[in-house]
C-alpha positions in Angstrom: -29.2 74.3 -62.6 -28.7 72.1 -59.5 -28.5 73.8 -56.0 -25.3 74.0 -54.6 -25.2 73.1 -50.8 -22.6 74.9 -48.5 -21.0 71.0 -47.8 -22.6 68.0 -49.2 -21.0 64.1 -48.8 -19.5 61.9 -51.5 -20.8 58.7 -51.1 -19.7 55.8 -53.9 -20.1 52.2 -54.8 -17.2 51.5 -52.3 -19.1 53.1 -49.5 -22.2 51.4 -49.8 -20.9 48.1 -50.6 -18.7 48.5 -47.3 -21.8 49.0 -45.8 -23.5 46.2 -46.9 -21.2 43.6 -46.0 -22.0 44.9 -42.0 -25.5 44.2 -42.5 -24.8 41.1 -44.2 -22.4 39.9 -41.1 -22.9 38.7 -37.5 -22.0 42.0 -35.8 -24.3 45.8 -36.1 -22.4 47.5 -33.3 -19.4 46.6 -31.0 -17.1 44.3 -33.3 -14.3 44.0 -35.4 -15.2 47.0 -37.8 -15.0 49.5 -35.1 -11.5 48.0 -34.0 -10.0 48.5 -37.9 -11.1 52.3 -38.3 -9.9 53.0 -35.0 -6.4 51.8 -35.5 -6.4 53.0 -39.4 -7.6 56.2 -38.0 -4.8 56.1 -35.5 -2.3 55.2 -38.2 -3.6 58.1 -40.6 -3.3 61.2 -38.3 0.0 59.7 -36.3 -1.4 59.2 -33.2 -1.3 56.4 -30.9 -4.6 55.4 -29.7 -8.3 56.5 -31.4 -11.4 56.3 -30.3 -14.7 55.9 -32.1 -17.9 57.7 -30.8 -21.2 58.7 -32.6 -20.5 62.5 -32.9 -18.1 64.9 -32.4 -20.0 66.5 -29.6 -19.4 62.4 -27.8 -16.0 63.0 -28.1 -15.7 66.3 -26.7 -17.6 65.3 -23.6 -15.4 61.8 -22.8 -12.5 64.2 -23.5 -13.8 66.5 -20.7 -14.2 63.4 -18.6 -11.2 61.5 -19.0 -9.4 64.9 -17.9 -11.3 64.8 -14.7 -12.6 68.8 -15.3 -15.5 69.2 -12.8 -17.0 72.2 -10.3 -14.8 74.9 -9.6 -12.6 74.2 -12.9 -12.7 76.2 -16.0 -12.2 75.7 -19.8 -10.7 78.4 -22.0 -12.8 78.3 -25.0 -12.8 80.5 -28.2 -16.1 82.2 -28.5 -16.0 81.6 -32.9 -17.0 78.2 -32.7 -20.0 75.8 -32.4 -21.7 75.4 -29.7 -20.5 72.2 -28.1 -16.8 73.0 -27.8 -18.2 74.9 -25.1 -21.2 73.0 -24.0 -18.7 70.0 -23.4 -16.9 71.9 -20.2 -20.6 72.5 -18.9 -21.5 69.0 -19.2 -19.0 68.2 -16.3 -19.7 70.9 -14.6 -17.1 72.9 -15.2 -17.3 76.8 -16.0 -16.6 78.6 -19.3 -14.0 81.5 -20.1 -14.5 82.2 -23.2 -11.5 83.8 -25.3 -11.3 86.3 -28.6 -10.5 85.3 -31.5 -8.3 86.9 -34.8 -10.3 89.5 -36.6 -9.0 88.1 -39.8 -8.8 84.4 -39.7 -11.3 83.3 -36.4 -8.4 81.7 -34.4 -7.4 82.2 -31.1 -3.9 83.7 -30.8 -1.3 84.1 -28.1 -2.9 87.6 -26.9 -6.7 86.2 -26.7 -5.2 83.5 -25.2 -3.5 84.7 -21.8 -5.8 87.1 -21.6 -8.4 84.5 -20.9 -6.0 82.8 -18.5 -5.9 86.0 -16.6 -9.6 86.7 -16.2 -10.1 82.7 -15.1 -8.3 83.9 -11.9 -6.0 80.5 -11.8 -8.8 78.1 -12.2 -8.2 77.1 -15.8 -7.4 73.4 -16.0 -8.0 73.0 -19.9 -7.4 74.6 -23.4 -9.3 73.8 -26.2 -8.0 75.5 -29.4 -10.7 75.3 -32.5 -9.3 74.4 -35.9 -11.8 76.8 -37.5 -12.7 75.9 -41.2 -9.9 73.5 -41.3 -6.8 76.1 -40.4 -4.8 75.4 -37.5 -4.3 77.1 -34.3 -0.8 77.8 -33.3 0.0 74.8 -31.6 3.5 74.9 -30.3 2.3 78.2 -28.8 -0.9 76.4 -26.7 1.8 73.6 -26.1 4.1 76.5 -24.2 1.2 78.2 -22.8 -0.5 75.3 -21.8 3.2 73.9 -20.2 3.6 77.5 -18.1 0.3 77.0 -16.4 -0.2 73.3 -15.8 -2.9 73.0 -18.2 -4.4 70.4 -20.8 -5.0 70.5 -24.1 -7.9 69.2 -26.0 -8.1 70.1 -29.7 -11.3 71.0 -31.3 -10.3 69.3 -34.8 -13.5 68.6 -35.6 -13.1 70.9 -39.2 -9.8 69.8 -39.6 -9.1 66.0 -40.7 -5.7 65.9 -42.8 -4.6 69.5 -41.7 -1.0 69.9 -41.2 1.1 72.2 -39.4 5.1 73.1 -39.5 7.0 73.0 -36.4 10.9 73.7 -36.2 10.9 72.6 -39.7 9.0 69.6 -39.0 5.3 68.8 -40.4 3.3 67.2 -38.0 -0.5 66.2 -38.9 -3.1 67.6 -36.7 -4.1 64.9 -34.2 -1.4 63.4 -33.8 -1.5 64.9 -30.4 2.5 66.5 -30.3 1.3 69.4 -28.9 -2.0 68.4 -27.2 -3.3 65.7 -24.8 -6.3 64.6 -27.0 -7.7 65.8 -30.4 -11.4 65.5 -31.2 -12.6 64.9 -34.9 -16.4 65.3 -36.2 -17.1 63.1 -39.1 -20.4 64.2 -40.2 -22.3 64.4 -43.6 -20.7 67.5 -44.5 -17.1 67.6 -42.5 -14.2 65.9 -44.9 -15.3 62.3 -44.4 -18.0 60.9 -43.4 -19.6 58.2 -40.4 -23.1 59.7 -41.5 -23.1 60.2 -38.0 -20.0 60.2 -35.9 -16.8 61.1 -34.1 -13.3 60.1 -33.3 -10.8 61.0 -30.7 -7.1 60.2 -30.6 -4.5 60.9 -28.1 -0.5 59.0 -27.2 -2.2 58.5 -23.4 -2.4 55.5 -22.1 -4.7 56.6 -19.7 -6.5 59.3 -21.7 -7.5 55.6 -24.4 -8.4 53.9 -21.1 -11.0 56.4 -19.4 -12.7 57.5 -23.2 -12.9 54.3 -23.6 -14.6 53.4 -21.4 -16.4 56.6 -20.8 -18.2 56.3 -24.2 -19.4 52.4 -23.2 -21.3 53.4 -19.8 -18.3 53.5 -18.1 -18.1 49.7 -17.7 -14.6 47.4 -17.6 -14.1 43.9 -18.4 -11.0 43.1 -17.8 -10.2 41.1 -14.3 -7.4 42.7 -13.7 -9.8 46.2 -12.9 -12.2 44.2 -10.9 -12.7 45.6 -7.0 -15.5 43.4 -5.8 -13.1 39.6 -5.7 -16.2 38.1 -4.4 -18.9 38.8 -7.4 -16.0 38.9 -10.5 -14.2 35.4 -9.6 -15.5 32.1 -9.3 -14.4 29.5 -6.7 -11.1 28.6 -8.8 -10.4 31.9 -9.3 -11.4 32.1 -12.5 -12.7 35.3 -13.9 -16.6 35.3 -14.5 -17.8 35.5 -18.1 -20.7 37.8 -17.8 -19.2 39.6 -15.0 -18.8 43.6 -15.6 -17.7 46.5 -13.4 -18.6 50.0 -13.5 -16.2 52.4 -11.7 -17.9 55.9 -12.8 -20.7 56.6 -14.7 -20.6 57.3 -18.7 -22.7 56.6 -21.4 -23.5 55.1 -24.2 -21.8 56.8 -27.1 -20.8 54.1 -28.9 -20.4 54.2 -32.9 -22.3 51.2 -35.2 -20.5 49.0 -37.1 -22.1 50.1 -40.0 -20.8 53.6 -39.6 -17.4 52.3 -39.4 -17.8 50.9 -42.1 -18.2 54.0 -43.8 -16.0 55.8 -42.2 -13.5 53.4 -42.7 -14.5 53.5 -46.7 -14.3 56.9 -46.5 -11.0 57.2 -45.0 -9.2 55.5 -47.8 -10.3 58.7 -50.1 -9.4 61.3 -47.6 -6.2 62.0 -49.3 -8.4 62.5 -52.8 -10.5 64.6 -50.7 -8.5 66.8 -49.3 -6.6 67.5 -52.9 -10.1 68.4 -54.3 -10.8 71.0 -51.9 -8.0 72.4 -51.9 -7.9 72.7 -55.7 -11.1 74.5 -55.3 -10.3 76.5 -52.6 -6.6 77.4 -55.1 -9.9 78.4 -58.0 -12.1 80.9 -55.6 -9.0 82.5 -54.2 -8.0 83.2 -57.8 -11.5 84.3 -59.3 -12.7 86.1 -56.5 -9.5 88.9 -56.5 -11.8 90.9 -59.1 -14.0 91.3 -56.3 -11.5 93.0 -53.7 -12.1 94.6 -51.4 -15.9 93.9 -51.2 -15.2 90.2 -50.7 -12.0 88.8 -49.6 -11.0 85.1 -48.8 -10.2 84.3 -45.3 -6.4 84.9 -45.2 -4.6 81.9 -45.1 -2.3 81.0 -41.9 1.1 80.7 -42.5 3.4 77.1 -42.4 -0.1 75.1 -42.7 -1.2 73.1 -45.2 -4.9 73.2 -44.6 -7.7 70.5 -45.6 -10.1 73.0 -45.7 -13.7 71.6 -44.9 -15.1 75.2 -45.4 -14.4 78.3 -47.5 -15.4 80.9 -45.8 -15.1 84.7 -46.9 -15.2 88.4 -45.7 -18.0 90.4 -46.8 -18.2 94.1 -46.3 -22.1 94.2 -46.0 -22.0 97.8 -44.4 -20.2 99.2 -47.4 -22.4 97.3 -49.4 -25.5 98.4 -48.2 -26.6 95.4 -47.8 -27.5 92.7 -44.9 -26.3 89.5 -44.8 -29.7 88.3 -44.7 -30.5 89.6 -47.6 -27.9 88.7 -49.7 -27.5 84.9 -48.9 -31.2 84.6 -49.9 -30.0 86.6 -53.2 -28.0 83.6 -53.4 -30.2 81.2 -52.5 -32.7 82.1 -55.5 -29.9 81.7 -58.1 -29.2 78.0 -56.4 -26.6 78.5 -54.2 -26.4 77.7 -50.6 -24.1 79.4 -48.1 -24.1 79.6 -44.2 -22.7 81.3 -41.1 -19.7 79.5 -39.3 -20.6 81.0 -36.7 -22.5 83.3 -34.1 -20.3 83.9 -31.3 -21.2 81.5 -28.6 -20.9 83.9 -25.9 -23.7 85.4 -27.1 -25.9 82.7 -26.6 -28.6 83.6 -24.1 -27.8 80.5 -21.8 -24.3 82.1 -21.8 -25.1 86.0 -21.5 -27.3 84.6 -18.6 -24.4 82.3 -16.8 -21.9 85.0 -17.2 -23.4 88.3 -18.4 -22.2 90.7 -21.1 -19.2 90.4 -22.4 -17.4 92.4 -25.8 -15.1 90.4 -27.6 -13.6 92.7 -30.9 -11.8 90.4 -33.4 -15.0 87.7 -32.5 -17.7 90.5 -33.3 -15.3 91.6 -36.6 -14.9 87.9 -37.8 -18.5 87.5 -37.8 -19.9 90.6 -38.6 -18.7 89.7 -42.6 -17.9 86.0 -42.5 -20.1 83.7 -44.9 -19.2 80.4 -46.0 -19.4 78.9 -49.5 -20.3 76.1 -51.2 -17.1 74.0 -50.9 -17.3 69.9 -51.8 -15.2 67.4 -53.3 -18.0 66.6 -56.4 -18.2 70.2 -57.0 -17.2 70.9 -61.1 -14.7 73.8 -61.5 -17.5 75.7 -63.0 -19.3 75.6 -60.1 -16.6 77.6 -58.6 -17.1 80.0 -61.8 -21.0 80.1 -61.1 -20.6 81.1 -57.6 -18.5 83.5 -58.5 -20.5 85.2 -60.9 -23.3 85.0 -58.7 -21.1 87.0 -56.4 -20.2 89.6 -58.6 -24.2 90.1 -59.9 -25.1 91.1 -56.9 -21.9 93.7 -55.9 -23.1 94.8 -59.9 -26.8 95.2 -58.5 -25.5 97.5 -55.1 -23.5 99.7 -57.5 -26.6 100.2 -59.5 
């Protein structure tokens, strides 16, 4: 039978004809495709202003930039999440507190929260809430907290593209930025679209759009009206020069292709179908796999969201089962079925146990201690929710042997 990856892309004749037509035009990077997905993006999530970058990771660190974090600030930071939510604040310099997370689902809550705040000692200028596996954060909570203590809020959305939340009734659609100054999406091979390699970042600030902007284009501005040096921009009759460019700060060169715009921009008109597919899947596992309680559990659902999940992830009780995780997803991996972790803590990353020493985070070390992610992608058959299933309940057969 066909391996079955963790995530895996769905790419059609749409795609790849959309594709095409970029390499069959005038313009590879820097033109008019970029321009549409932005504002379609923009338009989709209900946000003002998007910006394309080639990764998630890009957008992150112009999001860091265009809040001005430097030395002597700090970013509170979940510790379950990848790597580059937190790398992102180090990038600029700034320092790292990192927060715990719910034992349960793998999101920071109000408790985890503050108590981060506290142990920054006032220097925490920023907030980044992780939408882990697609769920959402409390958000009109970080919007209070965040309001209390002066802070910013940059969403880690990059697992969440077409999540929703409720809010006094209301449903608002993460990245639409109502209850944080920038959101950050990752739109790579296996997230809910795809840019085959790529990010995007929205925000409603005029002045957040300008500096990411700009930040992810070497920092440069070509419009006259942001000149400073009168002598080299303008001519003799004071017209701007054509060639003439300014750069104010540093940035760099994150721009996205038009080619994978073009995707992304193919992609995005199946997001919808996307999202309904996993989440019928997602509605199959939570149903077959309550014959396998309490071995192996779903991760609980939060309430008043309506998540578009990009991973299913479960709790495994290894220690009861005898069993290492190890050993068990290569179990898996001989009957064709790939799963992964999402993910090791990242304060326990030796760069960080080195910057800032030991530290014991409970619900972080819980979550992880039994999490394991399943296969979970729109061209998935329902048996293949069946298969993994059964695969599943083979092995907890073979520990009770």
């Amino acid at each position: 039978m066909p391996f079955l990856p963790y995530g895996r892309q769905h790419i059609d004749d749409d795609d790849i004809a959309a594709v095409v037509s970029v390499l069959r035009s005038d313009w590879l990077t820097t033109g008019p495709v970029v321009d549409t997905f932005e504002m379609a993006f923009a338009e989709k999530v209900g946000a003002k202003y998007a910006v394309a970058c080639n990764s998630g990771t890009a957008g992150l660190h112009i999001a860091m930039m265009a809040l001005g974090l430097g030395p002597g600030d700090v970013a509170i930071v979940p510790t379950m999440t990848f790597l580059a939510t937190a790398n992102a604040a180090r990038y600029v310099g700034a320092e790292v507190e990192f927060a715990d997370v719910n034992a349960e689902t793998g999101l920071m809550d109000e408790e985890s929260l503050r108590s981060a705040i506290l142990r920054s000692g006032g220097r925490a200028k920023a907030i980044l809430p992780v939408h882990l596996n697609g769920q959402c954060v409390d958000m009109p909570m970080i919007a209070q907290i965040a309001a209390e203590y002066g802070m910013a809020v940059v969403e880690d959305a990059c697992h969440a593209l077409g999540t929703s939340y409720k809010s006094n009734g209301v449903n608002i659609q993460v990245g639409s930025c109502q209850h944080s100054d920038i959101a950050v999406y990752s739109l790579h091979p296996v997230k809910t679209i795809t840019m085959g390699e790529g990010g995007m970042v929205t925000t409603n600030d005029p002045e957040m759009y300008e500096r990411m902007s700009r930040f992810r284009t070497h920092g440069m501005v070509r419009a006259s009206e942001a000149f400073k040096n009168e002598t080299l921009a303008f001519g003799s009759n004071g017209e701007p020069n054509p060639w003439y460019y300014e750069m104010p700060e540093p940035g760099y060169n994150y721009r996205a292709s038009e080619i994978n715009c073009a995707l992304g921009l193919s992609q995005l008109a199946k997001l919808d179908f996307f999202i309904e597919r996993r989440q019928e899947l997602a509605a199959l596992y939570d149903g077959a796999l309550t014959s396998l309680a309490p071995l192996i559990k779903p991760v609980p659902r939060v309430p008043e969201t309506s998540a578009a999940l990009h991973l299913y992830v479960v709790h495994i009780d290894f220690a009861a089962l005898g069993m290492e995780r190890g050993s068990f997803m290569r179990k898996l991996t001989e009957m064709g079925i790939g799963t992964q972790v999402h993910y090791l803590p990242v304060h326990l990353q030796p760069y960080y146990q080195e910057r800032y020493g030991q530290s014991s985070f409970t619900g972080a070390q819980s979550y992880y201690d039994r999490c394991l992610s399943l296969p979970l992608f729109p061209t998935m058959e329902n048996t293949d929710v069946e298969r993994v299933v059964s695969a599943l309940s083979g092995i907890l057969n073979e520990t009770d042997a």
